[in-house]
N, C-alpha and C positions, 0 to 999 in steps of 0.2 A: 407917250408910247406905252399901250400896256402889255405887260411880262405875262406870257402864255405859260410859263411853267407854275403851275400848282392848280391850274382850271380843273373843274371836275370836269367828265366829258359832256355830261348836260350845258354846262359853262360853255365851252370852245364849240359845241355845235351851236347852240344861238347865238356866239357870234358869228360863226360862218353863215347861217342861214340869214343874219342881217346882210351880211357881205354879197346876199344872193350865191351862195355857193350849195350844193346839194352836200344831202346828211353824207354819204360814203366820204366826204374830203374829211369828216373827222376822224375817221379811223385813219387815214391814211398820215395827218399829221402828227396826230397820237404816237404812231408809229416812228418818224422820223426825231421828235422830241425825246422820246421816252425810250425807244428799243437801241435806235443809232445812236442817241446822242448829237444830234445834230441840229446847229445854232445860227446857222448861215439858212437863210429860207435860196438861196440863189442855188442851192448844193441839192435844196430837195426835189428831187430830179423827178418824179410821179406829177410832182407839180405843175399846172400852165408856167409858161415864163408871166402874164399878166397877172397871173394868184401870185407869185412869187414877187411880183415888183407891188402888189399891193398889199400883201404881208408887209412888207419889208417896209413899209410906208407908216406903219399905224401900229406894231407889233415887235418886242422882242422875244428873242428864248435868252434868259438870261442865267449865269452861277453869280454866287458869292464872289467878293474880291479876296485874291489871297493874300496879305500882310504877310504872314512867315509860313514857313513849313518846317518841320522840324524831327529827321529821323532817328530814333535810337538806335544804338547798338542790338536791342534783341531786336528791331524789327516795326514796332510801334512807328507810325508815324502819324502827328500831329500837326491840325490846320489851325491858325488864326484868321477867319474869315471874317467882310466889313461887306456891309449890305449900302444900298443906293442910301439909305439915311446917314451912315457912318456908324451905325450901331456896328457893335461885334461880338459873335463870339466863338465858340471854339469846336473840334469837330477830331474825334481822334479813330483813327483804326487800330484795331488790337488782333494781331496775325495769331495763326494757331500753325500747327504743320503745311496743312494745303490751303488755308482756309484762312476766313477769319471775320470779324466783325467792324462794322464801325457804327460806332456810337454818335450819335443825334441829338443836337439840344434843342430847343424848343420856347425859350423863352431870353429874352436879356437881361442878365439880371436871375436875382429868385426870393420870393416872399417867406420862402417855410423857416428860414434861418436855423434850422439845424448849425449843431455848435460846432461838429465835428468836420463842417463842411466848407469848404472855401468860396467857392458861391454864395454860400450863403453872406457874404461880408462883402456883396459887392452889392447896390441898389437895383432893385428892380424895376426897370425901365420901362420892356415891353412886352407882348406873345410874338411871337414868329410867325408871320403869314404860313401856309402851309405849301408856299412858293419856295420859301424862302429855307422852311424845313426838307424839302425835295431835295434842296437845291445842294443843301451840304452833299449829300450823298452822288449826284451826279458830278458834282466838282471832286470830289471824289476818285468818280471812277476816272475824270478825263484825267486826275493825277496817275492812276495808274494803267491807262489804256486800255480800260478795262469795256470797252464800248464793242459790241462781235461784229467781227468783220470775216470773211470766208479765211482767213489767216490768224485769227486769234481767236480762238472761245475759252480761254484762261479764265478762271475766277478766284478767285482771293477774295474780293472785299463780298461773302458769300450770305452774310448775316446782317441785321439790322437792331443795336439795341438803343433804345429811348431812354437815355442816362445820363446824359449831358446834364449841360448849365440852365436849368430852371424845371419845374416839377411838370409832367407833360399835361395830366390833367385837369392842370390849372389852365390850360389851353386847349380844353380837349376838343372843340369841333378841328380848329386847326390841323391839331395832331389826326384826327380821324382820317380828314381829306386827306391829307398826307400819305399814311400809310396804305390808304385805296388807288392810290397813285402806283405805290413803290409794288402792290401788290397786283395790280391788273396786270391777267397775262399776256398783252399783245403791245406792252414796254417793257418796263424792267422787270417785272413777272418776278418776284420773291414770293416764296411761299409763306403763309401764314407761320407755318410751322417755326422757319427763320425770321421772325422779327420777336422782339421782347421790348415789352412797354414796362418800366420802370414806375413804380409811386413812391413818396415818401406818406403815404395813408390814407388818400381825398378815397372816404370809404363810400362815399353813395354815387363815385361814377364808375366803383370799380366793377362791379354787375354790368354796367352799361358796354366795360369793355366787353366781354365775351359776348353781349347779344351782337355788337358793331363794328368788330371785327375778330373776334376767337383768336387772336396771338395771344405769346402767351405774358404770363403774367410774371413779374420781378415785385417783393415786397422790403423796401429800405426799412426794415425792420429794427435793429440797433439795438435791441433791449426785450427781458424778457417779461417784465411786469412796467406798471404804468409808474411805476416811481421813479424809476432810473429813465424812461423815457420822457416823461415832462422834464427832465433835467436837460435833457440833451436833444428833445426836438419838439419844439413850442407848437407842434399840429396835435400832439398828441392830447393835448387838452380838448379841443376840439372833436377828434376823431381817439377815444382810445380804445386800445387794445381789443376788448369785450367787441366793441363795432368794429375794428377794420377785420378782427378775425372770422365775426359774421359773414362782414362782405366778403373775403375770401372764402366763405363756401359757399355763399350766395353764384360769387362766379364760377365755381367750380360746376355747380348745378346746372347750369345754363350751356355749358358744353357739350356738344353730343359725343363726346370722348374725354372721359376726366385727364387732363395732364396736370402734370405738376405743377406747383407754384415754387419759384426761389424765393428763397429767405434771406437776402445780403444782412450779412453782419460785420459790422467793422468792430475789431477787438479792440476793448480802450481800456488800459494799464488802470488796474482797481477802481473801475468804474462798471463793466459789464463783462468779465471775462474770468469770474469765478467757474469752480466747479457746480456751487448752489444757481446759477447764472445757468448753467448749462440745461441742467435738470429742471430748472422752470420750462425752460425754451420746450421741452420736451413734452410736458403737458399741455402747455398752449396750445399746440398744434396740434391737438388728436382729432383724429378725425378728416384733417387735411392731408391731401398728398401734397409732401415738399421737398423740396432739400435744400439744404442750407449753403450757400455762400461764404465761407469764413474770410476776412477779409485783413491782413495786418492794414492798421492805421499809417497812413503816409505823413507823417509831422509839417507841417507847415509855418513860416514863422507868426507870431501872435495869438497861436493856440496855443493851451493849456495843458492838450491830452498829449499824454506818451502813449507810444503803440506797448502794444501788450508781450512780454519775451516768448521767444520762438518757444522754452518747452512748456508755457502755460497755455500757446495756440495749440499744441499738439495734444496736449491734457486738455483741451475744452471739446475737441474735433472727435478723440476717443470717447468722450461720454456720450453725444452725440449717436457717433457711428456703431455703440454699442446698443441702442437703440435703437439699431435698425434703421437710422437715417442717413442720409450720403450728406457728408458734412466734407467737402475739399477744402483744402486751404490754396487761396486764389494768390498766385505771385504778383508782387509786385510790377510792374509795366512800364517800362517810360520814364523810370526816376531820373534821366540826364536832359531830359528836356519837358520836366514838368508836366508829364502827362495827366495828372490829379486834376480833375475839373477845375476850372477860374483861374489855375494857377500862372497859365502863360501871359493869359489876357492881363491880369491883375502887372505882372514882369513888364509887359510893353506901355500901359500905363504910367505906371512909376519911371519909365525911362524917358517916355515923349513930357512930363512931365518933368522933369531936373534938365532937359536937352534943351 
């Protein structure tokens, strides 16, 4: 049976056209998939009853399975999602007042082993089909009924960032198809504007983002010079500073509207959270439009780093925002049910494990 969620529409109309069906039936399943939410081919009523009992025959629409779900107190809620392999991994939404995001992984697993990261400590396995990347986000909304019907046009999960468990452009056709998915307007229709693709540096696909799809850009930055960064993220050897800051103007050039680029920074207790730390960070980026991310470090157990004290985040954010850069300090999210990347997955792990 194969899974029609993550087809491009070139994709699902050659398979209709082998089915002997004319092109107009793809838009109209497009639509039933992707705008309604709808999984049951006997429901999709535009349909013949015979196209519906032969869908139904050779075709599913499928989500993620959910293993746990898991609400916090402010609002956060977190999925443990298991694909038809049994792979898993994780999918979190992060609420704002009306609003909010959810965050997307992309891979099982992660190669870049960044120190600070908890992902990083678990093996990398595989890439996520761009089905299967869809797919968190529609499982998703049917968590929160967020699918429009003439009775509800509510939105909440309103945003999409690429930040999950594995590095996205280390899958990037996947992820591409994906986001061309979440972003065509006659399904779930997000705006480019709201999606953000995260990197931790892969510098020569970052240009490629803005030509193939113009969202915007997140840089897992961590450090202001290349000595503290080879310390604590083994890409940077590969891709440093001097080049990924290239390719961020590279993409920035390729935009026919410059916007900003984020700078996430996670503060790590006498590692990268000096005042001299700060004032690097500041010439690095001349020339770029950004702003920075500041981010307290979440401790996890078998890490090393302590997070950095609250009034040495607010003495780094002030050097910063004195020049003239928007430096927020980003709240913590989800500490009672491990909302920090890998950390649930790793929790269920260890427990079917001793069980």
């Amino acid at each position: 049976m194969q899974d029609l969620v993550g087809l491009s529409r070139e994709q699902l109309t050659n398979i209709l056209t082998e089915m002997g069906e004319k092109p107009f039936r793809t838009k109209q399943l497009w639509q039933w998939i992707y705008n309604k939410g709808e999984h049951d081919f006997s429901k999709m009523s535009s349909l013949s009853k015979a196209m519906q009992e032969k869908m139904a025959e050779n075709f599913i629409v499928s989500r993620p399975e959910v293993i746990v779900e898991k609400n916090s107190t402010d609002g956060t809620r977190k999925w443990l999602f298991r694909f038809a392999d049994g792979q898993q991994v994780e999918t979190v939404y992060i609420p704002e007042e009306d609003r909010g995001a959810v965050c997307l992984s992309t891979q099982v697993g992660c190669l870049m082993g960044c120190k600070f990261c908890h992902t990083g400590t678990q093996k990398m396995l595989r890439n996520l089909t761009a089905g299967e990347i869809v797919g968190q986000f529609m499982a998703a909304r049917d968590s929160y009924g967020e699918w429009p019907t003439p009775a509800n046009e509510t939105r909440f999960l309103s945003n999409v960032v690429v930040m999950g468990m594995g590095e996205p452009l280390m899958n990037y056709d996947n992820m591409v198809q994906a986001m061309r998915i979440l972003m065509d307007g006659e399904g779930i229709a997000l705006s480019k504007r709201r999606i953000t693709v995260s990197t931790c540096g892969i510098a020569d696909k970052i240009p490629d983002l803005a030509t193939d799809l113009g969202v915007k850009l997140a840089i897992s930055l961590h450090a202001p010079n290349n000595t503290i960064r080879n310390q604590i993220m083994p890409i940077n050897k590969k891709y440093p500073l001097e080049v990924l800051i290239k390719a961020c103007h590279e993409y920035q050039a390729r935009l026919p509207h410059r916007q900003y680029i984020t700078m996430e920074y996670v503060l790590l207790k006498d590692i990268n959270d000096s005042i001299q730390n700060a004032k690097e960070l500041i010439e690095l980026v001349k020339g770029l439009e950004v702003k920075f991310n500041l981010i307290p470090f979440n401790p996890w157990n078998g890490c090393a780093f302590e997070p950095s004290s609250n009034n040495q985040i607010h003495r780094f954010a002030k050097v910063l925002e004195d020049a003239y850069l928007a430096a927020p300090i980003r709240l913590s999210r989800g500490q009672d049910i491990m909302a920090a990347c890998g950390q649930l997955k790793s929790a269920m792990q260890k427990k079917d494990a001793l069980s």
